[in-house]
N, C-alpha and C positions, 0 to 999 in steps of 0.2 A: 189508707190511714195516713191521714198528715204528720210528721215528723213532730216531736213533742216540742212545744216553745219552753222554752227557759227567759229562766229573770234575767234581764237586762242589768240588775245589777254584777252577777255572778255573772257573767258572760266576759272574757278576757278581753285587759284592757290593750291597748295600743299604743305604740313608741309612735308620736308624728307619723306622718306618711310611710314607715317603712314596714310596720303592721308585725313589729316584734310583741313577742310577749313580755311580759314583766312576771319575775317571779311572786309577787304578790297576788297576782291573778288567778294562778293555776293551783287547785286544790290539792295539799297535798306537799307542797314548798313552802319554805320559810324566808321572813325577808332575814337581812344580815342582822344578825345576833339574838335572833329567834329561836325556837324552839322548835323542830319538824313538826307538821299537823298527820296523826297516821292515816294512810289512804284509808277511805271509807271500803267496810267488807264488800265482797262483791255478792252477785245474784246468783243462787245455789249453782244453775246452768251453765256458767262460767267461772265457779267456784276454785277449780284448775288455773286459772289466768292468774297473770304477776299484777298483785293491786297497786302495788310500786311503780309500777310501766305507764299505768291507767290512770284516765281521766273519767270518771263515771259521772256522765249528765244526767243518762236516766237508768233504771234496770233492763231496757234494751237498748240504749245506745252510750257506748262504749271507747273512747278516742284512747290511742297510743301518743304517750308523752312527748314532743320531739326529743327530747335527751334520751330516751328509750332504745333508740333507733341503733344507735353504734355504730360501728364502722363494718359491718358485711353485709353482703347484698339480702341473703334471707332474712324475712324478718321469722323470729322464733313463732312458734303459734299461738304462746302464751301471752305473748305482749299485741299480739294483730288486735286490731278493732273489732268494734261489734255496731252491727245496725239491722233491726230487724223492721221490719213494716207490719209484722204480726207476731203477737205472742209466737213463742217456740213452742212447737209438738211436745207430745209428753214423751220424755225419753222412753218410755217402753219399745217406740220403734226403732231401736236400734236392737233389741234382745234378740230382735231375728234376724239380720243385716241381710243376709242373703237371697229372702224369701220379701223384699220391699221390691212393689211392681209400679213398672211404669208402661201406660199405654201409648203407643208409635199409631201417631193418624199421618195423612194427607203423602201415602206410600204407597207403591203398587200393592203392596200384602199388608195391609195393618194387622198389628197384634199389639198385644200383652208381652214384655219382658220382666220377669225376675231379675235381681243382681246379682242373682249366681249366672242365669243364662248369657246377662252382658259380659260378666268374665271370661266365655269364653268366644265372643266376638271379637277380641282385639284390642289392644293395650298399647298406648301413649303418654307421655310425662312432658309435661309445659312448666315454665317459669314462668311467670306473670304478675305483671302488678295489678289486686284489688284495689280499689277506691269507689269511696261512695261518691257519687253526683254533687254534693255537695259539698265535698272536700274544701277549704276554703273562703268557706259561706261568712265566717266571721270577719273575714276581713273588707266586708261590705258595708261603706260607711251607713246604709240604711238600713240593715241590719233583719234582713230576713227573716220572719218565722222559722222557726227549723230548730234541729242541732247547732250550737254555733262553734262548726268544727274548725283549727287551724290547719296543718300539715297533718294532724293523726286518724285520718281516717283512712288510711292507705297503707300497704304493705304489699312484697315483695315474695309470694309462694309459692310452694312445687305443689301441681296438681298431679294425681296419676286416674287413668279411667279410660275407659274403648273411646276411641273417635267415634262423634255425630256419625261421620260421611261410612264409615265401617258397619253402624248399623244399619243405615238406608240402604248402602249398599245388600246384604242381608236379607232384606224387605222387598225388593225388587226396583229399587228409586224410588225417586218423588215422584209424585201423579204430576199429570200435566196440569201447567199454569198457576205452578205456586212461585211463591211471591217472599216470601216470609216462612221464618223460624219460630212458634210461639212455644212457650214454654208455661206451663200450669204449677203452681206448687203446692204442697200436699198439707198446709196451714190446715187447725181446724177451724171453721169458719162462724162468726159469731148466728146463735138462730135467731130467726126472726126479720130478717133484713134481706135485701135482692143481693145476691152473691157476688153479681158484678161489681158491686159499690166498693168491695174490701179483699177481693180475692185478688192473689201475688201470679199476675198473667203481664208478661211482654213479650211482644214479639219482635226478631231484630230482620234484615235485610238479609236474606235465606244465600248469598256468598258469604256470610259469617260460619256457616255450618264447615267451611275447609278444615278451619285449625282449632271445632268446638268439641270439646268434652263431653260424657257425664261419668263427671270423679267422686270416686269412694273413697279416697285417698289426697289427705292434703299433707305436705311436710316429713312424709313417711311414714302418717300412722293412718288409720281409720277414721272418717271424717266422723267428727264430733257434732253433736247435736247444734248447740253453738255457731257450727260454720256450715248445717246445711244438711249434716249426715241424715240418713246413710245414704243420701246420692245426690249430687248439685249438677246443675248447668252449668258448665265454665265456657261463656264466650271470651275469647282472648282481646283484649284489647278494647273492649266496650267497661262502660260503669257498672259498681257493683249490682245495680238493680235490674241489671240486664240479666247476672248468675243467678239462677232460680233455686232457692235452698230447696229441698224437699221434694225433688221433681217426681210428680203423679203423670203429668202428661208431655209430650211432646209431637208438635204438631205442625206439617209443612203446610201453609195455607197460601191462599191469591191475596187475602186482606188481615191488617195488623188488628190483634184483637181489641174487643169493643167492652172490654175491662176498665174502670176508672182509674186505673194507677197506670194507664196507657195510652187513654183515649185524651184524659185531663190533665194527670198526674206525670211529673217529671218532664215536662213541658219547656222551653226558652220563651217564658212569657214578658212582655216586655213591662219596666216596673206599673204597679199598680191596678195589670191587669187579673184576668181570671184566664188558668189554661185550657186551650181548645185543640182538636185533632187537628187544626191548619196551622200551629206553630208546632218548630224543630222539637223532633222527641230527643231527651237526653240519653244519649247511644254513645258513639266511638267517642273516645280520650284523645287528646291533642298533645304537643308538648310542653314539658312541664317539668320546673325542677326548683328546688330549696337546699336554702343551708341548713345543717343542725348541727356543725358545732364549728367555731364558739356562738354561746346563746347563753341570753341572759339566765334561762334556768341552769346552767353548769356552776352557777356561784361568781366570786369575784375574778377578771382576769387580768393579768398583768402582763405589761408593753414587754414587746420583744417580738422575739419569733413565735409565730403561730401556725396551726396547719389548720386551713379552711378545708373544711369535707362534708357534703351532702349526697342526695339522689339528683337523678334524670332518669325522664323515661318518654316514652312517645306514643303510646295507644298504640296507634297499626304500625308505629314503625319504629324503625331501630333509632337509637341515641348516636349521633356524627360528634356533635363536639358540643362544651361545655365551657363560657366564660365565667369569672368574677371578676366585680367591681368590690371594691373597699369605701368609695365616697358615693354610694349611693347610684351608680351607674353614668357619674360623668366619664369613668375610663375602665375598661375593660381589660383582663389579662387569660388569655385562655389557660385553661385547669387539665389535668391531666383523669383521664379514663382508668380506673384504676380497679382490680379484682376481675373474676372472669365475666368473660359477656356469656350471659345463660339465655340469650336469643331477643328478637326482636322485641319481646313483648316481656320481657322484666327490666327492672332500673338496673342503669350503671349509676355507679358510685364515681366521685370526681372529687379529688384531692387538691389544694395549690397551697403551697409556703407563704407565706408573709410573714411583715415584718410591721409593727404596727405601733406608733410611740402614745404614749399617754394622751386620755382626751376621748371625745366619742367619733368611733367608727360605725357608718352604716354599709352594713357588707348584702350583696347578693347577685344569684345567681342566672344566668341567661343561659338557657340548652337551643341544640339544634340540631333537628333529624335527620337522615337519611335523605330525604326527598327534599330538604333547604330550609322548611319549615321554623321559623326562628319565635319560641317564646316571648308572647307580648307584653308591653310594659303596664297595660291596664286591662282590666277585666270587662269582662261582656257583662254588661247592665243588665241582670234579668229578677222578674221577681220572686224568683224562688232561691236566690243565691248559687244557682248550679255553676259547675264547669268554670270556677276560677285558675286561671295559670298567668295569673301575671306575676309578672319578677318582682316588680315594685310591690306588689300586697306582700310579697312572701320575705324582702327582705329581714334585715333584723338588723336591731341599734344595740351597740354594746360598746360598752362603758372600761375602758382600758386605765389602770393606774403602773 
């Protein structure tokens, strides 16, 4: 299922080249000497979520405000994002958490597991940053079909659940000459129609199964219907359409499955075109980081001293170091790593002082990995809006008296 288009009007506008938002744009904010407009109620299913936090596009997809963000690396679970590809289950399937099964193929012993029986196969906790594929998408001057997300579709969460590699092991291994990780999810699926067209199936490169999940547990509680409960796929360091809400099946295979949100869907197709199984599937995270404060939505700011603080993160790999610029990326000052590092595959937070006098500053941020990997200044042309991390889209203009 395509992501839902929105009006072009209602789609957040843009400061020149540095792809700030303007508080006018975002629903929810008031310009100076306004009146606050109150968030719109939410969708009973995430009825729990802070409406405050939220940008609601549609009643499944769901953006966290930049100013929402704060300053520690967890993002709360109230404020995370929402994006589903299919309506959600009917919460009844959580009344039994325990007794939700998922089928193990392409193992020497295939079976059936319960999620009481995964509990007692082995137990691991990851920090990880989610983000959807199209994280970004707005700041595409042609402006893609889709959600038109900025920075909020991303967040920073603790998983808990038995490792992949703990149940294969378990099983007897993988059969010979698999290839691939696929995951099924347990959507109910509309009748009437060929299953493949609409059914939530990806499969990733089966060395993703080392540091892959399936967690019942996000942030400390029981996973909520909302993020997947009662059991998700969490590959680390891949986009969130990789994490399979719902997981019914999982499956080591020789070939990626022939699912349309797989074969066509989530695609690097170049603009214009239509996606095919021979362009890049939208998989692992690259580097990638923003500012969120100061920003135009925090209100008016005034010249002085300031403390620039946003995220970095790197998909497979750890976060090395973190520059800003203040004029827009003519000079650069590296930023300081700041809060605990909770592993390769969650964001560090990066803090830098300035001093900034009256007038407009365009501030943003440049990260760089482990392996040298340096965040690029422009985005990969594609026409689905996927896998934006340029510094220059994500910058921001603000307006200093």
């Amino acid at each position: 299922m395509q992501e839902q288009k929105f009006s072009r009007a209602r789609r957040d506008v843009l400061i020149g080249g540095a792809g700030a938002l303007v508080a006018a744009s975002v629903p929810g904010l008031a310009r100076a000497g306004e009146a606050a407009v109150a968030p719109k109620p939410l969708p009973a299913y995430v009825a729990w979520k802070d409406p405050a936090s939220l940008i609601m596009h549609s009643t499944s997809t769901l953006e966290t405000r930049r100013a929402a963000f704060g300053t520690s690396v967890i993002t709360p679970s109230e404020q995370l994002y929402i994006r589903n590809n299919l309506p959600a289950p009917d919460a009844a399937i959580l009344n039994d958490r325990d007794n939700w099964e998922i089928g193990v193929e392409g193992v020497r012993n295939p079976r059936n597991f319960t999620l009481r029986e995964l509990r007692t196969l082995g137990l691991e906790t990851v920090a990880m940053v989610l983000q959807c594929s199209g994280n970004g998408r707005n700041f595409f001057p042609g402006k893609p079909s889709g959600t038109p997300w900025t920075v909020g579709a991303a967040g920073c969460v603790v998983w808990s659940g038995v490792p992949v590699r703990a149940v294969v092991e378990a099983l007897g291994g993988t059969a010979g000459g698999v290839r691939f990780m696929t995951g099924t999810g347990g959507e109910k699926l509309p009748a009437g129609i060929d299953p493949k067209t609409v059914i939530v199936e990806r499969s990733v490169p089966l060395e993703a199964m080392a540091d892959a999940l399936l967690a019942w547990e996000m942030n400390g509680t029981p996973l909520t219907l909302a993020h997947g409960g009662p059991l998700r796929l969490i590959v680390p360091g891949y986009t969130g359409v990789n994490n399979i809400k719902y997981i019914k099946r999982l499956a080591f295979t020789n070939a990626e499955s022939d699912a349309r949100i797989m074969s066509h869907g989530y695609r690097l197709t170049p603009p214009g075109g239509s996606g095919d199984p021979s362009q890049p599937s939208v998989q692992e995270m690259t580097i990638k980081s923003w500012i969120n404060s100061p920003h135009p939505e925090s209100g008016e700011l005034r010249s002085g001293q300031l403390q620039v603080h946003g995220v970095a993160f790197g998909g497979l790999h750890g976060v090395k170091r973190v520059e800003v610029s203040v004029d827009g990326g003519k000079s650069w000052v590296d930023a300081r790593l700041v809060g605990p590092d909770l592993g390769k595959y969650a964001w560090r937070q990066f803090a830098l002082p300035v001093k900034l006098g009256p007038g407009t500053h365009v501030l943003a941020s440049r990260a760089t990995d482990t392996r040298g990997n340096v965040q690029p200044e422009t985005r990969l042309e594609n026409q689905g809006g996927y896998n934006n991390t340029s510094w220059a889209d994500h910058a921001v203009k603000v307006q200093t008296v």
